[in-house]
DSSP file (Angstrom, degrees, kcal/mol; ACC not computed):
  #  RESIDUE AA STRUCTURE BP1 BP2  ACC     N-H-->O    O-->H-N    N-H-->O    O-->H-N    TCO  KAPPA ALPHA  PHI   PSI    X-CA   Y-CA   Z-CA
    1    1 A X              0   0    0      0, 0.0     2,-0.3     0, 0.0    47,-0.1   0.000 360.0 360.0 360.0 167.7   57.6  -33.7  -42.5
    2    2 A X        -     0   0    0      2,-0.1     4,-0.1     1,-0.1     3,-0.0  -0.669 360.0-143.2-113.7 135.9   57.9  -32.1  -45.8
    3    3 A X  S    S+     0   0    0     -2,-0.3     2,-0.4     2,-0.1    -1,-0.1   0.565  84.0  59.0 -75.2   5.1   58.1  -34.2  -49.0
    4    4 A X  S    S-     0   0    0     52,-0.0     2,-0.4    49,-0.0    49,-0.1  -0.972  97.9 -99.7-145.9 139.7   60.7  -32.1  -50.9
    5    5 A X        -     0   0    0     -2,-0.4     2,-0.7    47,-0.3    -2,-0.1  -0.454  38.9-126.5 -57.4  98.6   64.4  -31.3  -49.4
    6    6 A X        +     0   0    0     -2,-0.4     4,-0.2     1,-0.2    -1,-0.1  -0.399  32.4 174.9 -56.9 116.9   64.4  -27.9  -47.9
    7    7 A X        +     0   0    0     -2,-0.7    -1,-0.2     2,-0.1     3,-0.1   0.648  48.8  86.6-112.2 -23.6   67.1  -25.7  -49.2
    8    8 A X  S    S-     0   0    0      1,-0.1     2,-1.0     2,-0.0     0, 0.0  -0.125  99.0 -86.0 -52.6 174.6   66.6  -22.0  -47.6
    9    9 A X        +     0   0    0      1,-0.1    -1,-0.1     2,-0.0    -2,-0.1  -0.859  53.2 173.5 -99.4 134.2   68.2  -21.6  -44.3
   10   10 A X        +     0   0    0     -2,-1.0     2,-0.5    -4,-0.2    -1,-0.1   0.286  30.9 123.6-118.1   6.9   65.6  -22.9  -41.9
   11   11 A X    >   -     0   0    0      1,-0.2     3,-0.5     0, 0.0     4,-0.2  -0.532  52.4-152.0 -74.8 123.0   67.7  -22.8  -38.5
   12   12 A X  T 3  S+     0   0    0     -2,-0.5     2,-0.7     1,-0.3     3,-0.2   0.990  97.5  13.0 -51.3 -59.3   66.5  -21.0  -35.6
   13   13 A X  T 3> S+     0   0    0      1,-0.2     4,-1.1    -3,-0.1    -1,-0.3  -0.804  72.4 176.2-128.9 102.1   70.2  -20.5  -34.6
   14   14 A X  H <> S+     0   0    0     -2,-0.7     4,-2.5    -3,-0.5     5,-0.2   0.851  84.2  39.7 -60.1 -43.0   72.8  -21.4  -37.3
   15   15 A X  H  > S+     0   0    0     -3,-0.2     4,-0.7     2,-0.2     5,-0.2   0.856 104.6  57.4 -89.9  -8.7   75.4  -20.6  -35.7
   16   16 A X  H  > S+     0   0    0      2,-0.2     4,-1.8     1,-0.1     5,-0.4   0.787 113.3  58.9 -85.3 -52.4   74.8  -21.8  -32.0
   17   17 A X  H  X S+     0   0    0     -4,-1.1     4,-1.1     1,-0.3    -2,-0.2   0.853 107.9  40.1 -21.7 -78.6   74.4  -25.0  -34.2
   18   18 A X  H  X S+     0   0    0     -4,-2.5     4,-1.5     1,-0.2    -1,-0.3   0.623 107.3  51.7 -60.7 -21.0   77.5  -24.9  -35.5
   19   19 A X  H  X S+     0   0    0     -4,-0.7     4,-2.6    -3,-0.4     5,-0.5   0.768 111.7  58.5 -94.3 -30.4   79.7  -23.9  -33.0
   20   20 A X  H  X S+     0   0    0     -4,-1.8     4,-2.4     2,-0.2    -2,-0.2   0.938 110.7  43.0 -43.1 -53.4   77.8  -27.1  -31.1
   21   21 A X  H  < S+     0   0    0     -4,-1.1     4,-0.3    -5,-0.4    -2,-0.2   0.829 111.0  54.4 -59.1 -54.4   78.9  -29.2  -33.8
   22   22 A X  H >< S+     0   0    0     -4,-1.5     3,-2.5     2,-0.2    -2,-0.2   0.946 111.5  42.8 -49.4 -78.8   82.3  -27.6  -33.7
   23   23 A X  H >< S+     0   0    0     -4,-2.6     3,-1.7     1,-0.3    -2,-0.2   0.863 108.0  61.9 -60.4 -58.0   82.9  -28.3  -29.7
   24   24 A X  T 3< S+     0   0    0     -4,-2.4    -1,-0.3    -5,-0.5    -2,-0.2   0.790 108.4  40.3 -56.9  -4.4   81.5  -31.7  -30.2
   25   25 A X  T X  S+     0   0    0     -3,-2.5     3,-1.9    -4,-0.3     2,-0.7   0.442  87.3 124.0-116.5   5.7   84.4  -32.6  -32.7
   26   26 A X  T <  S+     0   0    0     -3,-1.7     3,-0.1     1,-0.3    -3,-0.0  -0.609  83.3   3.4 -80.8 135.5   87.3  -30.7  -30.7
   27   27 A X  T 3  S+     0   0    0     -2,-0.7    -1,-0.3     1,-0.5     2,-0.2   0.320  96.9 133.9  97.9  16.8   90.1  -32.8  -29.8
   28   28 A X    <   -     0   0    0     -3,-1.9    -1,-0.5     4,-0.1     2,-0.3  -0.728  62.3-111.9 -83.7 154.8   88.8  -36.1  -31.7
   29   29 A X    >>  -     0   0    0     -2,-0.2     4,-2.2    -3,-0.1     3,-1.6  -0.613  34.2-111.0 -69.4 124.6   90.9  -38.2  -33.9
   30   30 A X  H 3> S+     0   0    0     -2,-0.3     4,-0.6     2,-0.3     5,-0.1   0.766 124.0  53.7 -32.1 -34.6   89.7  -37.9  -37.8
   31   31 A X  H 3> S+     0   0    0      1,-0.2     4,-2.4     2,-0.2    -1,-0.3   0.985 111.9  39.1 -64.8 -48.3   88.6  -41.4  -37.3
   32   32 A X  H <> S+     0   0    0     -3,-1.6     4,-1.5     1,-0.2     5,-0.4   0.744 121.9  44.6 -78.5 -21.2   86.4  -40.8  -34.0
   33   33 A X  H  < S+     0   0    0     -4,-2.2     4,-0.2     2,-0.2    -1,-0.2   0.660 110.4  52.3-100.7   2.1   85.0  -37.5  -35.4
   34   34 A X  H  X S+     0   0    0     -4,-0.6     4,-1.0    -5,-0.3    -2,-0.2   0.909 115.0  43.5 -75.3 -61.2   84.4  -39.0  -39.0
   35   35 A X  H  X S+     0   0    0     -4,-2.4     4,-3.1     1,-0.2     5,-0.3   0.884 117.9  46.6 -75.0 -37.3   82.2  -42.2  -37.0
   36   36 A X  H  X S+     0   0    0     -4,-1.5     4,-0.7     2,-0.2     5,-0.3   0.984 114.0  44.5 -82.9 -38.2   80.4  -39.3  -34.6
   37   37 A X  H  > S+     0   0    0     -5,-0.4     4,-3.3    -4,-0.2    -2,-0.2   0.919 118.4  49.5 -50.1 -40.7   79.7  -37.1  -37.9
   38   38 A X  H  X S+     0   0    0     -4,-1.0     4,-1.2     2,-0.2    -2,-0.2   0.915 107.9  48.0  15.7 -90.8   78.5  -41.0  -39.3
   39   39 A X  H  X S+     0   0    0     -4,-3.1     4,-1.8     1,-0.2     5,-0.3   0.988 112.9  54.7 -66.9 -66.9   76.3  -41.6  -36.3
   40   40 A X  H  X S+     0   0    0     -4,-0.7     4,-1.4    -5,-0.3     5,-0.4   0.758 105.4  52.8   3.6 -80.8   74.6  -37.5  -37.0
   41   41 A X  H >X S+     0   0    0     -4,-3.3     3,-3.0    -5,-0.3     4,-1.4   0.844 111.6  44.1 -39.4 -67.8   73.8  -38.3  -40.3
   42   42 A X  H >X S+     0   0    0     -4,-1.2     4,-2.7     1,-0.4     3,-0.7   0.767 114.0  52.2 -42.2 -54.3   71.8  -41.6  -39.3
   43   43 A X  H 3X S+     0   0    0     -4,-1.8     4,-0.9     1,-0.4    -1,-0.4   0.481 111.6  37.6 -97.4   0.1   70.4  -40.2  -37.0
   44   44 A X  H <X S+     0   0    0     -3,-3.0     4,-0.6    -4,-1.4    -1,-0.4   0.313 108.9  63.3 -92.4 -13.4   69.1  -37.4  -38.7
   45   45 A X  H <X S+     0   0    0     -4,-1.4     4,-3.1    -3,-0.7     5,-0.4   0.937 106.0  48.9 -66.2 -63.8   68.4  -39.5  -41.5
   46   46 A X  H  < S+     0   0    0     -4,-2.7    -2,-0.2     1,-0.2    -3,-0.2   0.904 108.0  53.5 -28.0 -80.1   65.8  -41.5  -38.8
   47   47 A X  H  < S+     0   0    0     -4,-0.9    -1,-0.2     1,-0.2    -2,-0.2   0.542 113.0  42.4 -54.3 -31.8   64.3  -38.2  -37.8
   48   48 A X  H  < S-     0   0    0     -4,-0.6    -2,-0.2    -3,-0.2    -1,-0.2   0.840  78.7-179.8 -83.9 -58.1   63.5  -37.3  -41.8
   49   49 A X     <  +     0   0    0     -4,-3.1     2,-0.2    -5,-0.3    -3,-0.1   0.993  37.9 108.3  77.8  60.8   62.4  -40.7  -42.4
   50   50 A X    >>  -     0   0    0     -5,-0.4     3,-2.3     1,-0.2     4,-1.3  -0.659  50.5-160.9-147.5  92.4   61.5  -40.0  -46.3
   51   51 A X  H 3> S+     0   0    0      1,-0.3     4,-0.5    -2,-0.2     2,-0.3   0.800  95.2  53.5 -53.2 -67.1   63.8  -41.6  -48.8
   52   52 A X  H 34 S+     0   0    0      2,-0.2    -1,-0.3     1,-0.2   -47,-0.3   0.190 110.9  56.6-100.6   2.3   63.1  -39.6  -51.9
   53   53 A X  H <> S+     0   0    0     -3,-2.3     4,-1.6    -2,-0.3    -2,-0.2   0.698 115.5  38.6 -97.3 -75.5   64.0  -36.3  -49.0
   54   54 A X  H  X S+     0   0    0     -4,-1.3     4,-1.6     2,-0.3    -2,-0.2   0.550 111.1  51.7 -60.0 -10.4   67.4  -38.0  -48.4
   55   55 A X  H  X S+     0   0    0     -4,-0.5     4,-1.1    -5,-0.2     5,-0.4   0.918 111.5  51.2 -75.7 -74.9   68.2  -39.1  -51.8
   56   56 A X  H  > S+     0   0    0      2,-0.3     4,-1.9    -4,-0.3    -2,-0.3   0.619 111.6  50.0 -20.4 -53.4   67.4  -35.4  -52.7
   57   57 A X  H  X S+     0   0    0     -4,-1.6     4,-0.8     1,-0.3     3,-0.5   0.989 109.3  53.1 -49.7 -80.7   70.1  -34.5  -49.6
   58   58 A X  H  X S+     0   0    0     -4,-1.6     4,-2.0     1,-0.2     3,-0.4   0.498 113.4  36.9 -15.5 -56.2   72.4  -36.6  -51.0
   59   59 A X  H  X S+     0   0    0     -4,-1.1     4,-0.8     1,-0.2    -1,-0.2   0.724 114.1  55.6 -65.7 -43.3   72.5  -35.2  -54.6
   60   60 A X  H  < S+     0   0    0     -4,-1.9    -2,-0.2    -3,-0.5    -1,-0.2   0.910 110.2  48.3 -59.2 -37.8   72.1  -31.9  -53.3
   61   61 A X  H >X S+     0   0    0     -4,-0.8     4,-2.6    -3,-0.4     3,-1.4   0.919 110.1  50.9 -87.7 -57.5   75.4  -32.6  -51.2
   62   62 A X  H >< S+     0   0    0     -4,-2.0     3,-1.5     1,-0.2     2,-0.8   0.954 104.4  55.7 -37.8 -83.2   77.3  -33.9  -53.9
   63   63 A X  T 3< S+     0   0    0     -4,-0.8    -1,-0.2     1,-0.2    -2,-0.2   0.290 105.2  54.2 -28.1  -0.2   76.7  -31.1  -56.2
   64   64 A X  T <4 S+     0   0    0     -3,-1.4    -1,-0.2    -2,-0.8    -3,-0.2   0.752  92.8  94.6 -97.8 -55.6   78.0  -28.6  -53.7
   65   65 A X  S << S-     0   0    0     -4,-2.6    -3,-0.0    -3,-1.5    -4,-0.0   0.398  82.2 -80.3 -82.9-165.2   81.0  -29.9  -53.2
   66   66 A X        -     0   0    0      1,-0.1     2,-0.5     2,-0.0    -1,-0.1  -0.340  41.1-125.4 -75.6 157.3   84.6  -29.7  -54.5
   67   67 A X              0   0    0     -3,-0.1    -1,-0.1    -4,-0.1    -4,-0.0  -0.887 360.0 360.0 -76.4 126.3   85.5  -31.5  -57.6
   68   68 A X              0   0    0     -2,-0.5    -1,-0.1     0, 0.0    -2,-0.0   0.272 360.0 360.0 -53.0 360.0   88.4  -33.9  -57.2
């Protein structure tokens, strides 16, 4: 694994991804597709295994997103 957060797109198939991701959350309740997005993270979290990668995610995630 790479010590530093990759930020290019690095998916073979983005979009078969996503639409994966997408189908797994149709017709859950916000609560049950919050806890399976939840379990995702962890478990992609597992699979990086680097703490200074996933603090990196983390900040990176914030900083994208909307301001409140």
């Amino acid at each position: 694994m790479s010590d530093k957060l990759i930020l290019n797109p690095n998916l073979d198939n983005a979009d078969g991804f996503f639409d994966a991701l997408a189908r797994a959350h149709d017709g859950l309740e916000k609560s049950t597709s919050d806890a399976l997005n939840a379990r995702l993270i962890f478990l992609l979290a597992n699979h990086i295994g680097n703490n200074d990668v996933l603090t990196e995610a983390l900040a990176a995630a914030q900083n994208s997103g909307h301001q409140r």
